[in-house]
N, C-alpha and C positions, 0 to 999 in steps of 0.2 A: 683212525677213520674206518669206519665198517658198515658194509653193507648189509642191509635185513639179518641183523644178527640174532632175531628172536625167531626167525622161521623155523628153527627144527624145535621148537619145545612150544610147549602147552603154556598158556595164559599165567597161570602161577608161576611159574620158572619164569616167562617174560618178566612178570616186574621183581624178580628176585635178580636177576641181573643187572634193572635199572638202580636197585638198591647196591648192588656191587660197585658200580659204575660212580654211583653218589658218593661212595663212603671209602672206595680203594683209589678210585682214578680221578676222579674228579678233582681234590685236594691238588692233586701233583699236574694234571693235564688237562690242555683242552680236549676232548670227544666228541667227536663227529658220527652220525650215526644214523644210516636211513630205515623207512618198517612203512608200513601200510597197517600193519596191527594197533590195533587203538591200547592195548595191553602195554605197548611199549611208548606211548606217549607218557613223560612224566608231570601225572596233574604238581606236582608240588614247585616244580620250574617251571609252569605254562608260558612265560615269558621267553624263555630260551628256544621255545620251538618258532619254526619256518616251514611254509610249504614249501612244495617243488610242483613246478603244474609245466605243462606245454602248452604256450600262450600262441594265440593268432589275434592280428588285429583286425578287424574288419573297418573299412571304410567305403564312403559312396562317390565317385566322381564321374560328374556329366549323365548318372539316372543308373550310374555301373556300379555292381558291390565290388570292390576290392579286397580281398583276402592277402592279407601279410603274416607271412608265417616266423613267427618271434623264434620260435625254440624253447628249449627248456629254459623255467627261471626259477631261480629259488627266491621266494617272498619274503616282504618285511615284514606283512602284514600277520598276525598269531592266524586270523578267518580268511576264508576266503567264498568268493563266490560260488566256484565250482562244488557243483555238490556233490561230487565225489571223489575230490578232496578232501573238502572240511569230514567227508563220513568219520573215519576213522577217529576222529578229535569229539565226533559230536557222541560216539557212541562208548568212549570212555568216562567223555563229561557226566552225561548220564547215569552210569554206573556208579560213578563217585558218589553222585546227590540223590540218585531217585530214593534213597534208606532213612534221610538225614531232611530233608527239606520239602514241604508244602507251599504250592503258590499259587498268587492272587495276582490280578491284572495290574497291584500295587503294592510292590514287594521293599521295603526296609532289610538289609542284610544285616547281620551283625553275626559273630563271633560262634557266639554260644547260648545257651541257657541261662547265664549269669546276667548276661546283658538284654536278652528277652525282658526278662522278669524287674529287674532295674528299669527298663524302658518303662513298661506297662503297671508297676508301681506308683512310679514317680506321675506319669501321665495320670493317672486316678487320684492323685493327691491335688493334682492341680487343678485339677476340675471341681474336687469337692471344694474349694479355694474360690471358686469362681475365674477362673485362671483359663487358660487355652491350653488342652493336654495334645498329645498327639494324635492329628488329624483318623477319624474310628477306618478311612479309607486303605491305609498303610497295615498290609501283615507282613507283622514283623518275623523274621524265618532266621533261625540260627543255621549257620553256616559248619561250627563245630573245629573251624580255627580259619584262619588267616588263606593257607593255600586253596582251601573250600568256595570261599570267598570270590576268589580270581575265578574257580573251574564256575561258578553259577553265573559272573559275569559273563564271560566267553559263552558258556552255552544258551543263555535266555536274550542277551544284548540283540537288539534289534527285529524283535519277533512278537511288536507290539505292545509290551510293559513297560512299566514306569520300574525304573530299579533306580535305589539308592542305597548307600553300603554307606554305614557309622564303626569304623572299626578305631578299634587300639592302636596306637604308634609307639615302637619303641624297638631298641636294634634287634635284628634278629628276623624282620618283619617289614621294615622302612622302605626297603626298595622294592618289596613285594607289591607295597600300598602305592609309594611312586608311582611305579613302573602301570599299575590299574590305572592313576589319575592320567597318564601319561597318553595312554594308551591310543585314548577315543573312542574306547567300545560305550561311558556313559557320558551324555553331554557335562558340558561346565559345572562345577555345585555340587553332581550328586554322590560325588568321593566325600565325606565326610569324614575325620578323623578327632578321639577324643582329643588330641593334643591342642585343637582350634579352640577348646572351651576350656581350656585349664592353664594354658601359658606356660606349659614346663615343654620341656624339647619331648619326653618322652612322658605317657600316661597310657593309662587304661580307664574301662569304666570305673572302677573304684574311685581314680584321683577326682573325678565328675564326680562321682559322690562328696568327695570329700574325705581328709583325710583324719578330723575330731569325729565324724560322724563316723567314718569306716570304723578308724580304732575304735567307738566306741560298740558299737555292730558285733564285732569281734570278740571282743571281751565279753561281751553279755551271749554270745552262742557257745561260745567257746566253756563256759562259765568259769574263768579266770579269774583268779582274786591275789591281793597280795601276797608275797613279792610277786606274783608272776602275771601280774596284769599289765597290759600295753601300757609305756608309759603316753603321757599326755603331750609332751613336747618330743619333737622325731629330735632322735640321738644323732651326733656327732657323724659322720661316716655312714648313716642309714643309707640304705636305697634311693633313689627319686621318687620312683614307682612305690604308693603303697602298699600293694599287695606282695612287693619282692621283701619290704621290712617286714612285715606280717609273716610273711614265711621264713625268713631267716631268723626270725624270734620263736616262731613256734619250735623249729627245728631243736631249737635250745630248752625247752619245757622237759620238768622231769617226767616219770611215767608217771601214768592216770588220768592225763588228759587227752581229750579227743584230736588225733590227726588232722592238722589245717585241711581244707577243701573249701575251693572257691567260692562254692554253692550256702556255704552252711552260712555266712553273715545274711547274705540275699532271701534265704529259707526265713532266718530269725525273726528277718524285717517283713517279711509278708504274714506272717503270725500276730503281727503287736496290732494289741486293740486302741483308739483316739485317743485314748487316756495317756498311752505311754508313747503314741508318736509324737504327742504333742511338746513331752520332756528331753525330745531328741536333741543334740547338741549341732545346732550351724546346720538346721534342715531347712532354713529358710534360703542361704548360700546356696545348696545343694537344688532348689526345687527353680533357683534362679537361672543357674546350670543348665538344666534340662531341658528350663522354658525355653531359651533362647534356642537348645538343639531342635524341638521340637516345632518350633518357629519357623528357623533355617528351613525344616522339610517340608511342611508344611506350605512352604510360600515354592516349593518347587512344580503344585498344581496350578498356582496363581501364576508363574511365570510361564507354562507349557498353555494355558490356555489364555493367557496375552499374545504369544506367538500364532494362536490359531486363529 
């Protein structure tokens, strides 16, 4: 247990401590540990934090305020009202995102770039299709992973946006995503996770893609050819996840082939002309996928302005 342990160093040593703390103590102990410094807040366990405030209760009897003085309490709640309190949280949130994220009165989270670009693909397919793509109201903002994710909820929730988060599930991540639905910083609905479109316990956007389409995605970026082209049927023992097979197979590739990167199938597919999307394998699955996410979000205007 320690008090303001970041007070005698500079900002950069703060969070070079909280990375000591993550990776020496943390494994073996619980730590307890108070700061006023926003540098010592860790965005990547946002859940693990608590205020501490000096609460009074006001009350009115017979036309009298009453003043009841609580005392120090340490909160459930990650926010709080007091606004110098939350300072310290709000001004590290900040730091995290201001480099990484653009916003709109109608913000879509997601991940990264990979899931951008998959969104806003897929959504333009469907509409040449005559289909319902995603709602043109929704900008979609990459986050740049998972922890990112929780820091933009916590610092945007409640300050007049529409926020909804579509992210990945799968371990490593799970109680991150939980613990946001959990929370109540976004009403009902707007946690969204691939695993709700794909029916496997654990996915990413690829599995939404699909996994005859991904591998085939892949192999044609990659320019992979026999033996060393993704097979067609997933192997014995494979991953769940398709981009962890995809990875564990590229790892295996002799030299001269291009380094796996998440980005490069996703790049592939925003290149290909009608001619060769139309010879896609199971892009009909895939645009089925999407419709439905894109649905979901899209009925979350319809639902907020029934409530109004």
């Amino acid at each position: 247990m320690l008090d303001e342990p970041g007070l005698p160093l500079h900002g950069r040593a703060q969070q070079d401590l909280i990375k000591y703390i993550n990776e020496r103590l943390r494994p073996y102990h619980q730590v307890l540990y108070s700061a006023h410094s926003p540098f010592m807040i860790d965005v990547n366990h946002i859940f693990s934090l608590r205020t501490v405030e000096d609460l009074i209760n006001i009350s009115e009897k017979d036309g009298e305020k009453i003043e009841e003085i609580l005392g120090t309490k340490v909160g459930q709640r990650i926010l709080s009202r007091d606004k110098d309190t939350i300072f310290p949280l709000q001004g590290i949130l900040g730091f995290d995102l201001a480099q990484t994220l653009f916003v709109g009165p109608n913000v879509l989270v997601v991940e990264g770039p990979t899931e951008r670009s998959a969104i806003e693909w897929f959504s333009r397919e469907l509409v040449k299709r005559g289909k319902a793509g995603l709602d043109i109201r929704w900008a979609v903002c990459p986050a740049e992973s998972a922890s990112k994710i929780s820091s933009f909820v916590s610092l945007f929730s409640g300050r007049g946006m529409r926020i909804a988060v579509l992210a990945d599930y799968h371990q490593g991540q799970k109680k991150m995503i939980d613990n946001l639905k959990e929370s109540g910083l976004l009403p009902e609905g707007h946690v969204l996770t691939t695993k709700d479109f794909t029916n496997e316990e654990e996915s990413d956007i690829e599995d939404v893609i699909g996994r005859k389409l991904y591998i085939e995605l892949v192999n044609d970026a990659l320019g992979l050819v026999d033996p060393y082209r993704l097979p067609d049927k997933k192997p014995a023992g494979a991953n769940i996840r398709v981009v962890k097979e995809v990875e564990a197979f590229c790892r295996l590739l002799p030299p001269g082939y291009p380094e796996f990167n998440h980005y490069f199938p996703i790049e592939y597919l925003l290149g290909l002309p009608d001619v060769q999307i139309a010879k896609l394998p199971d892009l009909g699955d895939a645009l089925m996928r999407f419709e439905t996410i894109f649905s979901r979000l899209n009925s979350l205007f319809e639902e907020e302005n029934g409530k109004n």
